[in-house]
C-alpha positions in Angstrom: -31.3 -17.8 17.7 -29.2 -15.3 16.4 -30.0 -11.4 15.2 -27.3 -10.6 12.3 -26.0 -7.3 10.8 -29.3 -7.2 9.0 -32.0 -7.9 11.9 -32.4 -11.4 10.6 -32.6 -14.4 12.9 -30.5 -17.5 12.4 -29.7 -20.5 14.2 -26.9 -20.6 16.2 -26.1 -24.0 14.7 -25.4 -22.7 11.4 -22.4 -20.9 12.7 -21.4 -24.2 13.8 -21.8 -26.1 10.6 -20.2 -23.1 8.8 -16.9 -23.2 10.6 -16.7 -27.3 10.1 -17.0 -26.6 6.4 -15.0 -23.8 6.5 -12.0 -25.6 8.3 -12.1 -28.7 6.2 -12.3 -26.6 3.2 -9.1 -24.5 4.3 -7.4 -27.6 5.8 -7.0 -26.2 9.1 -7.0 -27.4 12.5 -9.1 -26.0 15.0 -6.3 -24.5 16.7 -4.9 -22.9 13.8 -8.6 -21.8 13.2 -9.1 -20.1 16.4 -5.6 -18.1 16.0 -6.9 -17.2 12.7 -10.2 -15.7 14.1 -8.0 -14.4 16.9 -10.5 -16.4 19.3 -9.5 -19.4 22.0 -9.5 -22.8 21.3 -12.3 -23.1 24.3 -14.7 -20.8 22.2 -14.4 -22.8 18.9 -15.0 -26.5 21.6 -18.0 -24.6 23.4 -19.5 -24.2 19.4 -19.0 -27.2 18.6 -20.8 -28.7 21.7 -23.3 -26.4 21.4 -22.7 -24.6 25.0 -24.4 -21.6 23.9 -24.7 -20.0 27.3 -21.3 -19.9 27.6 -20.8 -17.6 24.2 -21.7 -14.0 23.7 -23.6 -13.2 20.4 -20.8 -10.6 19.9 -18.3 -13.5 19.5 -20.6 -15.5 17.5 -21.6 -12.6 15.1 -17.6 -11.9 14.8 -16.8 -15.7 13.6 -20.0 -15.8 11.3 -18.4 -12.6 9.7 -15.1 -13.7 9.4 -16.0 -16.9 7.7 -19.2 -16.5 5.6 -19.1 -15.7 2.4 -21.1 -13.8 0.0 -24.4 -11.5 1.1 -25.5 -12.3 -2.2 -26.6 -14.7 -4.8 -22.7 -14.5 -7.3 -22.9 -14.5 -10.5 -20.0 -15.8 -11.9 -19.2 -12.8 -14.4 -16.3 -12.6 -17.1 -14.2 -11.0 -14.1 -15.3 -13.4 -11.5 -14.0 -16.1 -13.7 -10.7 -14.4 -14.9 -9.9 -14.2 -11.0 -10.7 -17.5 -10.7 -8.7 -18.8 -13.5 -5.8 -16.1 -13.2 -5.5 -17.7 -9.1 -5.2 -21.2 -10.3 -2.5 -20.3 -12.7 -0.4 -18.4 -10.5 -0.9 -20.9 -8.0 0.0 -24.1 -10.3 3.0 -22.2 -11.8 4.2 -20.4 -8.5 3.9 -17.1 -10.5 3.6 -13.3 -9.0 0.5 -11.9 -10.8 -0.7 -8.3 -10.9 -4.6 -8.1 -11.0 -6.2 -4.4 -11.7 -9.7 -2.7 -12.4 -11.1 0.0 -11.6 -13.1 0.1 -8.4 -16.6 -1.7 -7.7 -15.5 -4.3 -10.6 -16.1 -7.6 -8.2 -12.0 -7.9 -7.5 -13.0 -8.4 -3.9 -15.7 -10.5 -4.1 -13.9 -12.8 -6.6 -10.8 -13.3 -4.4 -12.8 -13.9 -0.9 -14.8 -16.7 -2.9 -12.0 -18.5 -4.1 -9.7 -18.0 -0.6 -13.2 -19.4 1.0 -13.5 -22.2 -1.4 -9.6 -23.6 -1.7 -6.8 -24.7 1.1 -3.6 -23.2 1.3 -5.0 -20.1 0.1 -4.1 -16.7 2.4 -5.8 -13.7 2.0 -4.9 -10.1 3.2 -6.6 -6.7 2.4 -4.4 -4.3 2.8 -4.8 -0.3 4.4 -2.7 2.9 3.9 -1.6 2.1 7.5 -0.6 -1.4 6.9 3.2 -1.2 7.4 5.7 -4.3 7.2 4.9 -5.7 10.5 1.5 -4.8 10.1 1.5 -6.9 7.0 3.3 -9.7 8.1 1.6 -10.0 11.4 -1.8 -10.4 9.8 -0.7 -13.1 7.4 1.0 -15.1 10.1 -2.4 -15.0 11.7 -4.0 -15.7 8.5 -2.1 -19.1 8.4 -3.0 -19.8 11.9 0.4 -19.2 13.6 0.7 -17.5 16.5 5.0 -16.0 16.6 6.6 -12.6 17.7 9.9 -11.8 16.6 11.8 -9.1 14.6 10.3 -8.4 11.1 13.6 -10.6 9.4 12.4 -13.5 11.6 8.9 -13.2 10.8 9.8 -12.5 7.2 11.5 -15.9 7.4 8.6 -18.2 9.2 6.0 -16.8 6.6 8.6 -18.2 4.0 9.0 -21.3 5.8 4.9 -21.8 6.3 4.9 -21.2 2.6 7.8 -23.4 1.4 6.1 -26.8 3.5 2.8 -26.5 2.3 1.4 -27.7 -1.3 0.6 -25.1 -3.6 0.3 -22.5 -1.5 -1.4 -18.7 -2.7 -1.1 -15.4 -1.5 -3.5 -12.7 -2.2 -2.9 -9.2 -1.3 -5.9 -6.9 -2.2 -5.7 -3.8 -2.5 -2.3 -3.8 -2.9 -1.6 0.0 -4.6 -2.4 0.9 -0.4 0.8 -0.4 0.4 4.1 1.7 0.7 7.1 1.2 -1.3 9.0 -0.3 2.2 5.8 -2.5 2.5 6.6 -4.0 -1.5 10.1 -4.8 -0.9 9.6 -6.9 2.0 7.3 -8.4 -0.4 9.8 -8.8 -2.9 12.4 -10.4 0.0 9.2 -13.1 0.8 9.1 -13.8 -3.2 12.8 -14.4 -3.2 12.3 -17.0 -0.9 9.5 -18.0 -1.8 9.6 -18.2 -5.7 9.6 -22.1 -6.4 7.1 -22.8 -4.1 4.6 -19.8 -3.7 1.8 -18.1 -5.8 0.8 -14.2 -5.3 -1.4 -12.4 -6.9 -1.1 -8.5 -6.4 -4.5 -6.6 -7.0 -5.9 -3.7 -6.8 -6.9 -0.6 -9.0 -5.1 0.8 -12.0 -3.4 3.0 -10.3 -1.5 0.4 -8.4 0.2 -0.6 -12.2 0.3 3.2 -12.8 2.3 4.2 -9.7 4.8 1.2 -9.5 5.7 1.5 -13.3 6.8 5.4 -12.6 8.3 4.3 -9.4 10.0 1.7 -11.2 11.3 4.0 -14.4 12.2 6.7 -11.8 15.0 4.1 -10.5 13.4 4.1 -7.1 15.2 1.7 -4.5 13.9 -1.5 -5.0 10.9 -0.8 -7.5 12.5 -1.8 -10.7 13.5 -5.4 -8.9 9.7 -5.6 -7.8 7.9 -4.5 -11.1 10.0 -7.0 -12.6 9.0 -9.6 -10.6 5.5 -9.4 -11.8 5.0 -11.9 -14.4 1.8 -10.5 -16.4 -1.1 -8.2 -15.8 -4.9 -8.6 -16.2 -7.4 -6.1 -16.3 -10.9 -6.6 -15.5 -13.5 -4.8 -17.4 -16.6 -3.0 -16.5 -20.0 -4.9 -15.6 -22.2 -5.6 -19.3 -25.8 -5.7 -19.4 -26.2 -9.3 -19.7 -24.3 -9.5 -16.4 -26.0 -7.0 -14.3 -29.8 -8.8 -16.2 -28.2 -11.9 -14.3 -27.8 -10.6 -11.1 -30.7 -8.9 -10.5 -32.4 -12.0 -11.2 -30.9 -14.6 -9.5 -31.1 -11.5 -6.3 -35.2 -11.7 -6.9 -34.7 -8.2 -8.7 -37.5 -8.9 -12.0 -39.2 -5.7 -12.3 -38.2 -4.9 -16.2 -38.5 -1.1 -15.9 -36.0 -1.3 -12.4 -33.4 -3.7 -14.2 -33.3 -1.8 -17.2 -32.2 1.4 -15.1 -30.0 -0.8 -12.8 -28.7 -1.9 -16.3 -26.9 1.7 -16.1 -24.5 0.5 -13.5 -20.9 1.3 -14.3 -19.1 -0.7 -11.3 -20.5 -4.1 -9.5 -20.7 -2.0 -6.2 -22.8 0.5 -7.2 -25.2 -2.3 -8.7 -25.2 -3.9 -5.2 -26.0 -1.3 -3.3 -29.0 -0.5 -5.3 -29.8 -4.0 -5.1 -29.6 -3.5 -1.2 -31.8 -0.5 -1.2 -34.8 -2.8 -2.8 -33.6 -5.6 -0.7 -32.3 -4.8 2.9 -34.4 -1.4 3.6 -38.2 -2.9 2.2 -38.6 0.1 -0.2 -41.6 0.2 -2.8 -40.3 -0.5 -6.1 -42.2 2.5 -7.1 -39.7 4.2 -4.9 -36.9 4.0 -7.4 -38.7 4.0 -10.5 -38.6 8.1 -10.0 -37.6 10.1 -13.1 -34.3 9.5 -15.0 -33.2 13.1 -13.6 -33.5 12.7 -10.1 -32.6 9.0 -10.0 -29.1 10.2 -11.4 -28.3 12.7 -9.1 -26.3 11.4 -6.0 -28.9 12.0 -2.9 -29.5 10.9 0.0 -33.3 8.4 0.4 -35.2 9.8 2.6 -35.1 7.7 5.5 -32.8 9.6 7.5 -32.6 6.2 9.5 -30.9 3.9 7.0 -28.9 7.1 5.6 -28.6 5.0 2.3 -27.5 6.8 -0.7 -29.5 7.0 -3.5 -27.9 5.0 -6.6 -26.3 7.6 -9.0 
């Protein structure tokens, strides 16, 4: 038995019956699968025959994470299933799409379920620190292939991972993170990877916003890059029928609570109210407090869980 993030137990097996699935759906070997989860081969043989003793719930907890998906019961909104479809089409017609919405509008949660759910898929979140090696490091990893080399030659093996596999997709989130040098190395993989490769590029609106001045500005490189994006989609903000879903299909009933949770701007802020009535074992009549103070942005009074009131 196994304690997770949230004190639960589970069975050790399930983390073994999760990483079969997962590597069948993904198509990869187990070796590729261990460089992926940056574990040994040994680890992944001891799961699979169940040599517990040998494996520390550290390493067990760190796979689980790394390959389970959703926390939640999904809902598959208007902007889960633009994702969805907006992925298949770039991946059938090897197109470079730019995906954008404001944040806490279920961009994240979208992509990870469909990189999850379909092979040939690679999925990198990007970080202001994430520089060209950086990136290209992480998505040789991603793939499963473990290479060192100069950032032309590792440049040119993602491209050639990319070119040999069938209908391959990239997706970069929170791509507006990601420096100007970072983009153009970009745009060299999409030159040589244009035929073969799908990318979707997604992240908030300022992502569009920033690479349109940098790209009217005559910036080096940025006009060729802005260019190579073949459409946009926006996603929109979460609608009452939505939010009614997902609070019900999340055990959330209570009329009065979902018709305040019904205020939600963003997905995000919705689940983490949902996780205050879930996760932390609060009274309902906890957060059915007056309009006034449940809008104002304070902390709950457990000083333990530190969770922040929804605003």
């Amino acid at each position: 038995m196994l304690n997770n993030q949230y004190g639960k137990i589970m069975e050790k097996t399930v983390i073994k019956q999760a990483l079969n699935v997962f590597s069948k759906k993904k198509g990869m070997s187990k070796n590729e699968l261990a460089n992926k989860l940056g574990v040994s081969s040994a680890t992944l043989s001891n799961i699979e025959n169940e040599r517990w003793e040998k494996i520390k719930d550290e390493m067990l907890l760190k796979i689980w994470n790394a390959i389970k998906g959703s926390d939640w019961q999904l809902v598959e909104t208007s902007n889960f299933q633009t994702i969805f479809k907006t992925c298949e089409h770039a991946k059938e017609q090897h197109r470079m799409v730019g995906v954008i919405g404001a944040t806490g509008t279920g961009k994240t949660t979208a992509l990870n379920e469909y990189y999850i759910c379909n092979e040939n898929t690679f999925y990198i979140v990007c970080q202001k620190s994430t520089t060209s090696r950086v990136f290209f490091k992480q998505l040789l990893r991603e793939m499963g292939v473990l290479f060192a080399g100069t950032l032309y030659e590792m440049i040119e093996r993602v491209a050639d991972e990319l070119n040999k596999r069938e209908q391959p997709l990239l997706l970069i989130d929170e791509a507006g993170k990601l420096s100007q040098t970072v983009l153009e190395h970009i745009h060299d993989l999409r030159n040589k990877t244009e035929h073969t490769t799908g990318i979707l590029m997604v992240g908030v609106e300022y992502f569009k916003t920033n690479l349109e001045t940098a790209a009217k500005k005559n910036k080096e490189g940025m006009p060729e890059f802005y260019d190579r994006i073949a459409s946009w989609v926006e996603l929109s903000t979460p609608r009452k029928d939505e939010i009614r879903s997902i609070c019900e299909v999340n055990g959330i009933t209570n009329p009065e609570l979902v018709a305040r949770m019904q205020k939600s701007q963003t997905f995000r802020t919705l689940s983490n109210y949902i996780g205050n009535v879930k996760f932390h074992e609060k009274p309902i009549e906890r957060f059915l407090q007056p309009q006034s103070s449940f809008n104002n942005s304070k902390a709950i009074e457990n000083k333990e869980t530190a969770v922040e009131a929804f605003n």
